[in-house]
C-alpha positions in Angstrom: 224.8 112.5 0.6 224.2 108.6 1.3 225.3 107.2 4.4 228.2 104.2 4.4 227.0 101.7 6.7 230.2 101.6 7.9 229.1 104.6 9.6 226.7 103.0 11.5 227.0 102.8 15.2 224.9 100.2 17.1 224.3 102.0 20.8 225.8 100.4 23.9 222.4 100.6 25.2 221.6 97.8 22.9 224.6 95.3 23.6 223.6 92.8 26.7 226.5 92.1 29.4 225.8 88.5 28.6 224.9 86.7 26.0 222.3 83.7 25.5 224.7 81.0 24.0 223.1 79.2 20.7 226.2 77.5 18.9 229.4 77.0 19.4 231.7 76.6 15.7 235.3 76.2 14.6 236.2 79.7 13.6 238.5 78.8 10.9 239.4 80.5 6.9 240.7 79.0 4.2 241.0 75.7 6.4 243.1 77.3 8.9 241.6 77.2 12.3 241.7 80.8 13.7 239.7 80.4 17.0 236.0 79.3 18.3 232.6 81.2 16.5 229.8 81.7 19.8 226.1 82.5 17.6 224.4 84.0 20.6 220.7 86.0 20.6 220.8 89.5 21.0 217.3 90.1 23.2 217.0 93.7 23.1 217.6 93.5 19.2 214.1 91.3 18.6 216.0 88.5 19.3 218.6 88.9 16.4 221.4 86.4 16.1 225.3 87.1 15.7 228.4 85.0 16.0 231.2 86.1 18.0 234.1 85.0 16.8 237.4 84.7 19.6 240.7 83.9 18.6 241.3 80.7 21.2 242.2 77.4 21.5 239.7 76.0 23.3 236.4 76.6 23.3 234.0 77.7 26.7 231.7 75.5 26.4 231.6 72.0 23.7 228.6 72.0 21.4 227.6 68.7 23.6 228.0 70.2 26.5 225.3 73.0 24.9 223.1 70.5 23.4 222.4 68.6 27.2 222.2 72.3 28.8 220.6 74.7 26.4 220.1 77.4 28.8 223.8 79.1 29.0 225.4 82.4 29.1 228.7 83.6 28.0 230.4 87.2 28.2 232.6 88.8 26.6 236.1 90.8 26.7 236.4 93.7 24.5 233.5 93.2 22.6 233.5 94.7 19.1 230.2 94.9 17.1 230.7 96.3 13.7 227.9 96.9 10.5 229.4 95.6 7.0 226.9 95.2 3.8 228.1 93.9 0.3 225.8 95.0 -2.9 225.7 92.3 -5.6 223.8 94.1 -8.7 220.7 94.8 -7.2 220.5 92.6 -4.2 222.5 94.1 -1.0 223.1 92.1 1.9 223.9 93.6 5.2 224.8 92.2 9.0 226.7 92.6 12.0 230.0 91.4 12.9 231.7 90.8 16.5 234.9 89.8 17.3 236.1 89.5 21.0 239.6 88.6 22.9 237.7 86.5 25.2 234.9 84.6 26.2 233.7 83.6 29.8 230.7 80.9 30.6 228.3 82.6 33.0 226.5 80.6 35.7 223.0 80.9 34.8 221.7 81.7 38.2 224.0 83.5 39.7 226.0 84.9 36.7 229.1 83.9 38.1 231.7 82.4 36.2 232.5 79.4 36.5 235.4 77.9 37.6 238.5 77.2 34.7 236.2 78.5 31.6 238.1 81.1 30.9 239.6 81.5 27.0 242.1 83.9 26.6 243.6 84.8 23.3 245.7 82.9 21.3 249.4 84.5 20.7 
């Protein structure tokens, strides 16, 4: 019997408590803005990338702001990692997708939060 990647479950071993901040996008589909895309590295994946997308309307941290401080940190709130593939003929394409209610900008030193960078999710 073949096995549905939708089967898949990525161990909560593997998931960081916060996240190494790459990019920070417009979430939006079919021109309608939906919330803020965070691409973050997953270190204890060989340093695989994934966006998180967050339904908000402000974003933690501006992709300025990311450019003049590279070296940034974000958590997230109910953090939901999910396997998805596509076949096209012979080719099949496969990734990981994450959707969260919430981000929060860690202090890089002390992993604190810092103060008013808290998204929380748009009604």
């Amino acid at each position: 019997m073949p096995i549905k990647i939708s089967d898949l479950i990525l161990p909560k071993e593997k998931l960081e408590k916060e996240y190494r901040l790459v990019n920070v996008a417009r979430w939006q589909k079919d021109g309608e803005a939906l919330g803020w895309s965070y691409e973050c590295v997953l270190s204890k994946l060989r340093y695989e990338k994934i966006n998180v997308k967050v339904a908000s309307e402000h974003p933690v941290l501006t992709k300025e702001e990311l450019e003049a401080d590279s070296e940034r940190f974000v958590s997230f709130e109910n953090l939901i990692i999910s396997p998805w593939g596509r076949a096209n003929g012979q080719f099949v394409n496969y990734g990981l997708s994450a959707t969260a209610d919430s981000a929060k900008l860690m202090n890089q030193k002390s992993n604190n939060i810092t103060n008013n960078q808290v998204n929380k999710p748009a009604n």
